[in-house]
VEXGUKE-825328 format. One record per atom (N, C-alpha, C): z, y, x. Coordinates in steps of 0.001 Angstrom, whole numbers, plus 500000, padded with zeros to 6 digits. Example, Ala and Ser with C-alpha at 12.3 -4.5 7.8 and 13.67 -1.06 7.14 Angstrom:
507800494310513190 507800495500512300 507800496700513200 507080497750512850 507140498940513670 507870500030512900 
//
This chain:
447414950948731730 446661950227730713 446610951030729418 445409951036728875 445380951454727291 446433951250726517 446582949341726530 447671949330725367 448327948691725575 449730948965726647 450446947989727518 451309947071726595 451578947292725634 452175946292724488 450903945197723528 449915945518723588 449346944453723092 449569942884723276 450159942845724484 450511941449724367 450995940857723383 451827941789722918 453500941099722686 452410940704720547 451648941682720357 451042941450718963 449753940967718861 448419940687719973 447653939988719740 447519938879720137 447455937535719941 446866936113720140 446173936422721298 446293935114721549 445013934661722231 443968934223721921 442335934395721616 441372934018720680 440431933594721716 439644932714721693 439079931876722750 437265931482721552 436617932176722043 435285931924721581 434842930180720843 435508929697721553 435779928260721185 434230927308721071 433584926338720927 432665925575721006 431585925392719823 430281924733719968 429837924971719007 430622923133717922 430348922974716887 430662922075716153 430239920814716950 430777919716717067 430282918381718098 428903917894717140 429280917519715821 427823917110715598 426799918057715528 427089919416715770 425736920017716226 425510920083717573 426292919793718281 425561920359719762 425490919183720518 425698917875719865 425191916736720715 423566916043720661 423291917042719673 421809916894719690 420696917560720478 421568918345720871 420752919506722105 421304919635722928 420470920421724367 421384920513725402 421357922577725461 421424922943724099 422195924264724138 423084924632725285 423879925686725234 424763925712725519 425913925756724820 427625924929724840 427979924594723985 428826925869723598 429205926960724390 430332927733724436 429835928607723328 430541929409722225 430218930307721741 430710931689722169 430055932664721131 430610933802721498 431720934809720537 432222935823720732 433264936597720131 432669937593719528 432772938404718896 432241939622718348 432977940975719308 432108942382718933 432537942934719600 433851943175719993 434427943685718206 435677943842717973 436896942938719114 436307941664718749 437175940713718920 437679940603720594 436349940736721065 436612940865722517 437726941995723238 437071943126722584 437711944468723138 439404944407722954 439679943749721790 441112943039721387 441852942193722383 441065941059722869 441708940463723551 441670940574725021 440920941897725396 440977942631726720 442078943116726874 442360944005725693 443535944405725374 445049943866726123 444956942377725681 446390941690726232 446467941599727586 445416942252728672 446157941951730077 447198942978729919 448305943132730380 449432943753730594 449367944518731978 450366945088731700 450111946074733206 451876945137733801 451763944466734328 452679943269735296 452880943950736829 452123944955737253 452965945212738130 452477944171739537 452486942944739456 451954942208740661 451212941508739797 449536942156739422 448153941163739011 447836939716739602 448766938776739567 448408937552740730 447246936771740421 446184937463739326 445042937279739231 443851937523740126 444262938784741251 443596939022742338 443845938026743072 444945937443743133 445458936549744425 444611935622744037 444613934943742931 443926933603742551 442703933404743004 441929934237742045 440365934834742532 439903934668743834 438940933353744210 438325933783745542 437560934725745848 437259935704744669 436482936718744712 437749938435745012 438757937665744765 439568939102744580 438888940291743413 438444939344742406 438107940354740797 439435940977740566 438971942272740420 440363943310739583 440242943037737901 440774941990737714 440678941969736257 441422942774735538 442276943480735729 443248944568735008 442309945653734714 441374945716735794 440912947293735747 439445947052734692 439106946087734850 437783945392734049 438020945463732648 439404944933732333 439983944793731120 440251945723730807 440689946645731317 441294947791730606 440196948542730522 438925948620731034 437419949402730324 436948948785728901 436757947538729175 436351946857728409 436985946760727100 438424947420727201 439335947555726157 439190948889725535 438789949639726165 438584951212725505 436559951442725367 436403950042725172 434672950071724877 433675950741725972 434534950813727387 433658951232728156 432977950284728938 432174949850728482 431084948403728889 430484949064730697 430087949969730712 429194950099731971 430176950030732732 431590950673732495 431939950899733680 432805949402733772 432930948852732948 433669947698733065 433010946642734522 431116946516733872 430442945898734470 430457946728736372 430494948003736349 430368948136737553 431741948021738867 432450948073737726 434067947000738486 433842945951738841 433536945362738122 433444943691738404 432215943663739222 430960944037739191 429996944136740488 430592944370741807 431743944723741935 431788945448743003 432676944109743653 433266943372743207 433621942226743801 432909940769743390 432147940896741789 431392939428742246 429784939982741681 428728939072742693 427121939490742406 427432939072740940 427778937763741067 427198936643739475 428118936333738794 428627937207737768 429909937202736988 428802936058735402 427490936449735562 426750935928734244 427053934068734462 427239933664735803 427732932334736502 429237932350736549 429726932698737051 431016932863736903 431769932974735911 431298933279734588 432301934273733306 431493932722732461 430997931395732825 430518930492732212 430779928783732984 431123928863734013 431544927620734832 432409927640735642 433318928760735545 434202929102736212 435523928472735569 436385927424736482 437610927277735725 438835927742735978 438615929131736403 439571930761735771 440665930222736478 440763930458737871 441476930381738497 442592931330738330 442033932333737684 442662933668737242 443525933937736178 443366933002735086 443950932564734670 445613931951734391 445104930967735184 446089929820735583 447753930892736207 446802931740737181 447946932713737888 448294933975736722 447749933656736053 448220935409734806 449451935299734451 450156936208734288 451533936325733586 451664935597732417 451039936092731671 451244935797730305 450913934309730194 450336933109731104 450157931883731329 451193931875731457 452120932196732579 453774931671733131 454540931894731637 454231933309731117 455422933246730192 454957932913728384 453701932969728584 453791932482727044 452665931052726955 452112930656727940 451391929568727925 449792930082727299 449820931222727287 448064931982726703 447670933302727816 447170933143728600 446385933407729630 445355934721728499 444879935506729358 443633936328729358 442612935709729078 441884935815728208 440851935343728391 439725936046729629 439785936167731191 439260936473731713 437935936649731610 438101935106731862 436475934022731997 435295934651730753 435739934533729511 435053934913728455 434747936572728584 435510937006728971 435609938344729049 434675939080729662 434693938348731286 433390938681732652 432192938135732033 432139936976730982 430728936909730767 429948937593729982 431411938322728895 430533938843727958 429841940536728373 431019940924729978 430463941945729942 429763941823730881 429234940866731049 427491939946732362 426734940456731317 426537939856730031 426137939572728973 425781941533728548 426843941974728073 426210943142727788 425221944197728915 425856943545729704 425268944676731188 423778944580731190 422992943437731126 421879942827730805 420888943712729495 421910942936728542 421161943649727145 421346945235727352 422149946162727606 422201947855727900 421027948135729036 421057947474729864 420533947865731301 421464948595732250 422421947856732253 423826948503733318 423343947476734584 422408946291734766 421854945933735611 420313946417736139 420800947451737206 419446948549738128 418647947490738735 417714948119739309 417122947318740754 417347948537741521 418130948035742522 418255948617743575 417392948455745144 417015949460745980 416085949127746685 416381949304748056 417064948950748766 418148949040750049 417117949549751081 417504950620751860 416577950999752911 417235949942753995 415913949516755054 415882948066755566 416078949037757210 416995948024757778 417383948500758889 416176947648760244 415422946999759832 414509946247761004 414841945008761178 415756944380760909 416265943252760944 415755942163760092 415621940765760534 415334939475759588 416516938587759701 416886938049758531 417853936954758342 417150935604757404 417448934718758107 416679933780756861 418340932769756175 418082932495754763 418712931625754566 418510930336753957 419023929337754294 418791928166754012 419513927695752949 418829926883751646 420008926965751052 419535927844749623 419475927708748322 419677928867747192 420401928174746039 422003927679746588 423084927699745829 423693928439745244 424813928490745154 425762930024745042 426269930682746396 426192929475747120 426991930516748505 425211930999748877 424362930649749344 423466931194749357 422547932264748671 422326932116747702 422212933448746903 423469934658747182 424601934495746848 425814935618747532 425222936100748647 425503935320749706 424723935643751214 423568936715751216 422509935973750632 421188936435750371 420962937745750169 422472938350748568 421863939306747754 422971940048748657 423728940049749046 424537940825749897 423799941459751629 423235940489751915 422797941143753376 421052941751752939 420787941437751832 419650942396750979 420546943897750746 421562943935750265 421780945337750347 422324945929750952 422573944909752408 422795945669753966 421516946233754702 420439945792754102 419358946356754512 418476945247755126 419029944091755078 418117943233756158 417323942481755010 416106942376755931 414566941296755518 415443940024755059 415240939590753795 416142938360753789 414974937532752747 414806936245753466 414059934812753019 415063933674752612 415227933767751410 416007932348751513 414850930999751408 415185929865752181 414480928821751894 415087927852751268 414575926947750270 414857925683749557 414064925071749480 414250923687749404 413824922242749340 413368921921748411 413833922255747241 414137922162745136 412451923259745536 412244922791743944 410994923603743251 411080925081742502 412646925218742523 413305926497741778 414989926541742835 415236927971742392 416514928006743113 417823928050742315 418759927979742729 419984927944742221 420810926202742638 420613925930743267 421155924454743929 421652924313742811 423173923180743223 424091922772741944 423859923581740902 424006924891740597 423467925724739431 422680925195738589 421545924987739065 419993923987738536 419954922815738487 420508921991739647 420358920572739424 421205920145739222 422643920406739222 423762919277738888 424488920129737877 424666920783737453 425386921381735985 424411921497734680 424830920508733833 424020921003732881 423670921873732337 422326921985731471 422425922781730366 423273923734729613 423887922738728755 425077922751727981 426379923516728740 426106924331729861 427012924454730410 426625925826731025 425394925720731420 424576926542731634 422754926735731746 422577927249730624 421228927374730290 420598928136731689 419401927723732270 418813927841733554 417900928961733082 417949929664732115 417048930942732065 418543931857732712 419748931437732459 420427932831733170 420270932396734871 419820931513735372 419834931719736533 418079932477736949 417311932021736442 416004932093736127 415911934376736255 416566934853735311 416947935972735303 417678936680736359 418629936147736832 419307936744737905 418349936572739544 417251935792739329 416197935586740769 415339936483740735 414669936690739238 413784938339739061 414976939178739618 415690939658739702 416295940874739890 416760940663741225 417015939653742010 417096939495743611 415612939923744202 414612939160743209 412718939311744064 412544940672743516 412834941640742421 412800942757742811 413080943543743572 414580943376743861 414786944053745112 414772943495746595 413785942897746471 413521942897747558 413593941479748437 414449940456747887 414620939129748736 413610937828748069 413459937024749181 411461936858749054 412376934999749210 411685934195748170 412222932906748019 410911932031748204 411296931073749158 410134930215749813 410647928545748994 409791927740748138 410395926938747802 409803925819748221 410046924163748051 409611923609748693 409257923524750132 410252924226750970 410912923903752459 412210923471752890 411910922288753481 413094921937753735 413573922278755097 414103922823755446 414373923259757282 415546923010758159 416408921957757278 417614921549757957 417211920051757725 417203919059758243 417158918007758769 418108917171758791 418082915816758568 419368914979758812 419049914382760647 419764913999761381 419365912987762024 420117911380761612 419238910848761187 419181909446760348 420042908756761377 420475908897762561 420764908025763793 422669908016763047 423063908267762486 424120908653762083 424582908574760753 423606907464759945 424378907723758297 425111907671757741 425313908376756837 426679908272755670 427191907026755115 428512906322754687 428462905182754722 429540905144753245 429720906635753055 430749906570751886 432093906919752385 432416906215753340 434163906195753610 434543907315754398 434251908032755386 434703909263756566 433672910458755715 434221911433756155 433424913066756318 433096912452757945 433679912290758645 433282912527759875 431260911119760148 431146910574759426 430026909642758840 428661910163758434 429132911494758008 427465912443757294 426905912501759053 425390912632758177 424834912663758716 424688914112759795 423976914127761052 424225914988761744 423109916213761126 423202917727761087 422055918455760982 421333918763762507 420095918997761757 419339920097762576 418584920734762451 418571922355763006 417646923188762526 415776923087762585 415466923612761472 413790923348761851 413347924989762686 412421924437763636 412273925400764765 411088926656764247 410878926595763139 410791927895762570 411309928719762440 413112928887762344 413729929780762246 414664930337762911 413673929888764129 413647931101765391 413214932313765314 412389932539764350 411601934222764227 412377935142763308 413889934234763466 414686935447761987 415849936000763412 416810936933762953 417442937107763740 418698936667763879 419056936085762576 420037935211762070 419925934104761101 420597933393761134 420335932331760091 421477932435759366 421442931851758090 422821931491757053 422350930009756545 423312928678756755 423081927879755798 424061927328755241 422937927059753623 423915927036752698 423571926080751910 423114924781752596 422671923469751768 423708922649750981 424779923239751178 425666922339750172 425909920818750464 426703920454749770 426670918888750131 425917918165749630 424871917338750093 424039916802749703 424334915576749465 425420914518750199 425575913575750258 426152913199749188 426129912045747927 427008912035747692 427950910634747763 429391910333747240 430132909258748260 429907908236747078 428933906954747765 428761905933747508 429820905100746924 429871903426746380 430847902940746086 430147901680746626 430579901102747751 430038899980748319 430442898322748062 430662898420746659 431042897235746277 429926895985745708 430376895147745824 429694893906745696 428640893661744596 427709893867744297 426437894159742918 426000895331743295 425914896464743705 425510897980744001 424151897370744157 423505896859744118 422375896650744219 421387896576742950 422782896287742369 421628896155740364 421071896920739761 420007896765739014 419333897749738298 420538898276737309 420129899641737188 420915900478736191 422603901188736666 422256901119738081 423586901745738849 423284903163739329 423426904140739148 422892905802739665 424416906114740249 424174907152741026 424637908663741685 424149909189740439 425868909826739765 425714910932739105 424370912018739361 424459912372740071 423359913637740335 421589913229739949 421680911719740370 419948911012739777 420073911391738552 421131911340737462 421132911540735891 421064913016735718 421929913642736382 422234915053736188 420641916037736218 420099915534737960 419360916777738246 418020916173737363 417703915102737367 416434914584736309 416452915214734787 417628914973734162 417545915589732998 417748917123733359 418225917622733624 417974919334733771 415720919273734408 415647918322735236 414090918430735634 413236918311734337 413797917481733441 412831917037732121 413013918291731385 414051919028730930 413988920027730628 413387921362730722 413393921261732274 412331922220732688 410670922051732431 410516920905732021 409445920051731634 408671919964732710 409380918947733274 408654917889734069 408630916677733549 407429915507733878 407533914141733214 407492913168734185 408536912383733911 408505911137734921 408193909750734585 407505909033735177 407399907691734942 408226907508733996 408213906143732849 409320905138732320 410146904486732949 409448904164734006 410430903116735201 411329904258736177 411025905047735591 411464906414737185 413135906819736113 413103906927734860 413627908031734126 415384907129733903 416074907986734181 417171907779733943 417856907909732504 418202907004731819 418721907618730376 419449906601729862 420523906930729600 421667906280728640 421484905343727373 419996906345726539 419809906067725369 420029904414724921 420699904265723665 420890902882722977 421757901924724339 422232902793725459 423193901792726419 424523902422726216 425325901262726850 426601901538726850 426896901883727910 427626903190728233 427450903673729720 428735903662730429 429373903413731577 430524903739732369 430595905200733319 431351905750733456 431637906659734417 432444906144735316 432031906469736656 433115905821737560 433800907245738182 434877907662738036 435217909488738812 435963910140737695 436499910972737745 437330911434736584 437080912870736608 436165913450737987 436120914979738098 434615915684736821 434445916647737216 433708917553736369 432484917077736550 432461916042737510 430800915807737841 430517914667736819 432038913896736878 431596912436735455 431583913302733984 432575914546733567 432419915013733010 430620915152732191 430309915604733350 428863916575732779 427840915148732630 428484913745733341 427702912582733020 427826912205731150 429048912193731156 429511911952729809 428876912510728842 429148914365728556 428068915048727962 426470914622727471 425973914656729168 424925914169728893 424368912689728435 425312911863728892 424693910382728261 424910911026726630 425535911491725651 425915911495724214 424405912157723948 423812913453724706 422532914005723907 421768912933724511 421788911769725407 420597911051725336 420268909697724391 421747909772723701 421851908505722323 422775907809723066 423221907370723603 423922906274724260 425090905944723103 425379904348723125 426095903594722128 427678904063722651 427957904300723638 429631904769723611 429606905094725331 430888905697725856 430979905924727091 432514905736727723 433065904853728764 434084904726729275 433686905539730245 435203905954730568 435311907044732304 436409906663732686 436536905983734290 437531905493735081 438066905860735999 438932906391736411 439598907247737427 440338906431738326 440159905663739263 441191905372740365 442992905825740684 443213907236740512 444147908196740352 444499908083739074 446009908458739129 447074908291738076 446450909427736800 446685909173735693 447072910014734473 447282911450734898 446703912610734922 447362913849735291 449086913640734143 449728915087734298 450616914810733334 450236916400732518 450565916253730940 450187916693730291 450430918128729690 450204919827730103 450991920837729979 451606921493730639 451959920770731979 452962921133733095 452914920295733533 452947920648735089 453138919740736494 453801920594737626 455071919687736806 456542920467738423 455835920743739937 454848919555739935 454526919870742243 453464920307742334 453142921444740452 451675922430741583 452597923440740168 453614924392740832 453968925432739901 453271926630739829 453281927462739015 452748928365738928 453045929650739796 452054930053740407 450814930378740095 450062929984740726 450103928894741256 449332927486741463 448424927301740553 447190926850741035 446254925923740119 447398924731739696 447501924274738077 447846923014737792 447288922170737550 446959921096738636 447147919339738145 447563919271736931 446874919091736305 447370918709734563 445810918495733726 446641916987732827 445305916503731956 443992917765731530 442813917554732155 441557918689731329 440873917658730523 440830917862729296 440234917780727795 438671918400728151 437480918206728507 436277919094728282 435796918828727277 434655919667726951 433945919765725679 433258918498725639 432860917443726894 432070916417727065 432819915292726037 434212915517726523 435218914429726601 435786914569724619 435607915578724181 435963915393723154 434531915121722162 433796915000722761 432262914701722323 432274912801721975 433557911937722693 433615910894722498 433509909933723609 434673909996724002 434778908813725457 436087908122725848 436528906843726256 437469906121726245 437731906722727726 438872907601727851 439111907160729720 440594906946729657 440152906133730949 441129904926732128 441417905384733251 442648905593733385 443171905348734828 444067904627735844 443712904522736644 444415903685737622 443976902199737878 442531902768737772 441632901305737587 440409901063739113 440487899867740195 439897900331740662 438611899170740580 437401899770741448 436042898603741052 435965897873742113 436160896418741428 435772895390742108 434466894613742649 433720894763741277 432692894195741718 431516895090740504 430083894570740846 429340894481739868 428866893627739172 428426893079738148 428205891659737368 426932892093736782 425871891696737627 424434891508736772 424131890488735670 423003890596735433 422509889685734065 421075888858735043 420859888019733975 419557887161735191 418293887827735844 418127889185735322 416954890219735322 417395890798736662 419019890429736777 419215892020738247 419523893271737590 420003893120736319 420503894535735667 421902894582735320 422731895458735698 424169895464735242 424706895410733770 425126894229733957 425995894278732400 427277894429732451 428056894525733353 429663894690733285 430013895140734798 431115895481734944 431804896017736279 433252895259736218 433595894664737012 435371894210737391 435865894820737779 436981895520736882 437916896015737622 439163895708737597 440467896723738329 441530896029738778 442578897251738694 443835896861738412 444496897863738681 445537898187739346 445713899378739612 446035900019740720 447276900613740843 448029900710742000 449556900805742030 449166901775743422 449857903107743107 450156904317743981 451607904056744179 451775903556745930 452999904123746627 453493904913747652 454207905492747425 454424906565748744 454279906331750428 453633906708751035 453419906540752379 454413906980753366 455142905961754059 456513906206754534 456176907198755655 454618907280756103 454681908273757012 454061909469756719 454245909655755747 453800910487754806 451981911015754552 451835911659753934 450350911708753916 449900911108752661 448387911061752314 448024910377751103 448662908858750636 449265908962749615 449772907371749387 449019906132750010 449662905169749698 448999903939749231 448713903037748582 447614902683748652 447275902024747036 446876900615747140 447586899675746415 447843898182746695 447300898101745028 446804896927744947 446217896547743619 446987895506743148 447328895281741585 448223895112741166 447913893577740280 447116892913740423 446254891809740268 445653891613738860 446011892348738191 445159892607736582 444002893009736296 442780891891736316 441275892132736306 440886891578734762 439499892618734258 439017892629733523 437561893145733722 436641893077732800 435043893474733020 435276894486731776 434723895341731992 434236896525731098 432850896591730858 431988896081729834 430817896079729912 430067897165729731 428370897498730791 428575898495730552 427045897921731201 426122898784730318 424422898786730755 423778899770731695 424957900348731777 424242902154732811 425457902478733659 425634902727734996 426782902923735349 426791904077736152 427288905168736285 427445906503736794 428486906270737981 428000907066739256 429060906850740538 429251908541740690 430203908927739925 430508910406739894 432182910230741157 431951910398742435 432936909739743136 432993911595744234 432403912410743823 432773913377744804 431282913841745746 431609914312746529 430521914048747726 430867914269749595 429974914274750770 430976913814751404 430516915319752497 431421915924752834 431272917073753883 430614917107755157 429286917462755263 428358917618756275 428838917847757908 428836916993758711 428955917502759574 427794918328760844 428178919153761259 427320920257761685 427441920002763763 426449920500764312 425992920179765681 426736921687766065 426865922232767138 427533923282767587 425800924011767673 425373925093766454 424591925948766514 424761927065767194 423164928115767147 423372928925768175 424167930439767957 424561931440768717 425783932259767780 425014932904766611 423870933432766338 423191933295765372 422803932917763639 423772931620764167 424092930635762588 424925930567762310 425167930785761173 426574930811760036 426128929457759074 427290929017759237 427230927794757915 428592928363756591 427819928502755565 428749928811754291 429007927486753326 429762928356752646 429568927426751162 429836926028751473 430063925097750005 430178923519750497 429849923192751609 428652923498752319 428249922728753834 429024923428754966 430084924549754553 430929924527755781 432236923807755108 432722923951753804 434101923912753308 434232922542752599 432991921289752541 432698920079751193 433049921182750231 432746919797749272 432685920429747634 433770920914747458 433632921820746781 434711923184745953 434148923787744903 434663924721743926 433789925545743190 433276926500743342 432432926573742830 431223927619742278 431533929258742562 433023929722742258 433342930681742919 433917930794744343 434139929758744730 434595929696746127 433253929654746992 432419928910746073 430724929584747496 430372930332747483 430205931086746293 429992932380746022 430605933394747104 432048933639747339 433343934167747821 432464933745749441 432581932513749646 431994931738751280 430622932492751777 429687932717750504 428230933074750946 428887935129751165 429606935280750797 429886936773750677 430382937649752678 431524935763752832 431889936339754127 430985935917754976 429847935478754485 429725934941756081 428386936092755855 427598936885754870 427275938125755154 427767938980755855 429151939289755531 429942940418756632 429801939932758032 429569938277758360 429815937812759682 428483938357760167 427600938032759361 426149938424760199 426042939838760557 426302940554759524 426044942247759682 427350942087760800 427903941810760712 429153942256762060 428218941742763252 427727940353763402 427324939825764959 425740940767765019 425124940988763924 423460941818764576 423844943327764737 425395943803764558 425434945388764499 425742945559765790 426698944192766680 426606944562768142 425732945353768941 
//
């Protein structure tokens, strides 16, 4: 390393957010940025540790030592062509990534201030762009067609990887633009859709050809989702067009998401997170929908039902649409706060996350579960019953159990969000041909783990068409 003692004398400095009453008026993005100086400084503090358990973390296996330590002696290109070499989309990654890499860094175990990795990979996404350290490259094509289904993150990976194995590669999607969850279920504010918008010119330059508005995987309806089992999704099947490729990859992600089948679900003003999510990212893109069609918080009092990143990005967004206040209810206990003894390090930790949504202004509850729904005479939700909830250990071990503890109350609430997860696709025995990646082989996970998923199951294809 350049400056193997920097630890011990620079901070940790974290780009930090924009001001709340400015950025609840827009759907910017909220993260700011560092100056040059500042960055190259806090590249500085990876340490040379001897066992990087930042590779381990990484479903990408990023060498962040070696990234950092360019990026620390101002060598931007070569920084960026390190980190290319293990992830396509660090400009995605170095912005919604929750730095798994991190969590495992030394300097997390021993001083509680981590690398700023995350900030780090984006900014040198970020410079690679503005220099032109991002080529078009033009892969000589070996004769081969692959189609993929699917333009998520594991799909795009897939895509741009067996593009520079040489093969004809089509990805198809359903959506009007690509980038799945990318585009429709992460906000704005989280990620502005011109960086995905940018990173598709530079795939259709070199070469990979995006068909939109096809859908080619199929449910069979004989089988629906009901909320409660993975084993419940619906069955796939391929559309018989994509027989003329020589392989397939799909990478539809989970589409389903897990219902809450309680008593009122029928009332006006009850959504699936994702109706709020992918509509407002659609209005943005400027599309216009009916009055009666449009989902929006504004002048309501809204509930979250889910405690993960998906009620998160509900929360966020109800505040830029006006909404009078927002509760979020979690079923599951309180994380605990700083440290959690039964996920040690260098473990991901279970422990309370604070987001930028959440300090934007929201009451959350846990250990609350939903009883019912309570309409008004119109058929529109004005309150939810709930109840609370007592986690006990399962004598035969396995997920607890949860007995309710007879303490009911209504939380009133005009808009109600079912941010509850989603439910893992089950798949028909395809032909050897098809690879299933990403969420639709693994359910939901993150953003770098499809990425990582769409990567191997490239090597799988180039391994089964090189026979």
């Amino acid at each position: 390393m350049g400056n193997p003692k920097a630890f011990l004398t620079v901070p940790r400095k974290e780009a930090g957010y924009r001001p709340i009453h400015d950025r609840i008026h827009d759907f910017g993005e909220v993260e700011q940025t560092l100056n040059t100086r500042d960055r190259q400084e806090q590249a500085s503090r990876c340490m040379d540790c001897g066992v990087p358990f930042c590779h381990w973390a990484c479903p990408l296996g990023n060498k962040d030592p070696e990234w950092n330590d360019a990026l620390y002696r101002g060598e931007w290109e070569t920084a960026y062509k390190i980190l290319k070499k293990t992830n396509p989309f660090p400009e995605f990654t170095g912005r919604i990534c929750p730095a798994l890499c991190e969590k495992a860094c030394v300097l997390y175990l021993t001083t509680g201030d981590a690398v700023t990795n995350r900030e780090n990979e984006c900014a040198i996404a970020e410079r690679a762009y503005l220099e032109g350290y991002v080529t078009i490259e033009h892969p000589k094509r070996n004769g081969k067609k692959v189609a993929v289904v699917g333009s998520g993150p594991a799909g795009l990976a897939a895509a741009n990887s067996l593009n520079y194995m040489g093969y004809e590669v089509t990805v198809f999607e359903k959506n009007e633009a690509a980038g799945g969850l990318l585009r429709y279920g992460i906000p704005n504010f989280k990620l502005n859709k011109k960086i995905i918008d940018r990173r598709i010119r530079v795939m259709e330059q070199e070469g990979v050809k995006f068909r939109f508005n096809e859908e080619l995987i199929m449910k069979n309806e004989e089988s629906p989702a009901d909320g409660t089992s993975v084993a419940n999704s619906s069955l796939l099947t391929l559309n018989s067009s994509l027989r003329d490729y020589d392989a397939v990859v799909i990478a539809t992600g989970t589409p389903t998401a897990r219902d809450l089948k309680a008593s009122g679900r029928e009332l006006k003003g009850i959504h699936l997170a994702l109706e709020l999510l992918s509509q407002q990212n659609r209005v943005l893109a400027g599309k216009e929908f009916p009055k009666e069609e449009r989902v929006t918080a504004k002048d309501k009092k809204v509930l979250v039902i889910g405690g993960g990143d998906t009620g998160s990005d509900c929360i966020g967004t109800a505040h830029r649409q006006g909404c009078k206040s927002v509760t979020q209810i979690e079923i599951m206990p309180k994380p605990p706060v700083g440290h959690n003894p039964n996920t040690p390090w260098p473990n991901w930790p279970v422990i309370l996350k604070t987001t930028s949504s959440h300090e934007e202004g929201c009451d959350r509850r846990w250990l609350l579960n939903t009883n019912k729904f309570i309409g008004d005479e119109n058929g529109n939700v004005k309150g939810v019953e709930v109840e609370g909830v007592i986690w006990e250990p399962n004598p035969d071990g396995g997920r607890p159990i949860m007995k309710l503890d007879g303490n009911k109350e209504v939380i009133e609430a005009d808009i109600v969000f079912l941010a509850m997860g989603f439910l893992k696709p089950e798949h028909p025995a395809y032909p050897d041909n098809v690879f299933v990646c990403g969420d639709a082989a693994n359910g939901a996970s993150l953003v770098v783990r499809a990425i990582a998923s769409g990567l191997d199951a490239a090597c799988k294809v180039n391994a089964f068409l090189s026979k």
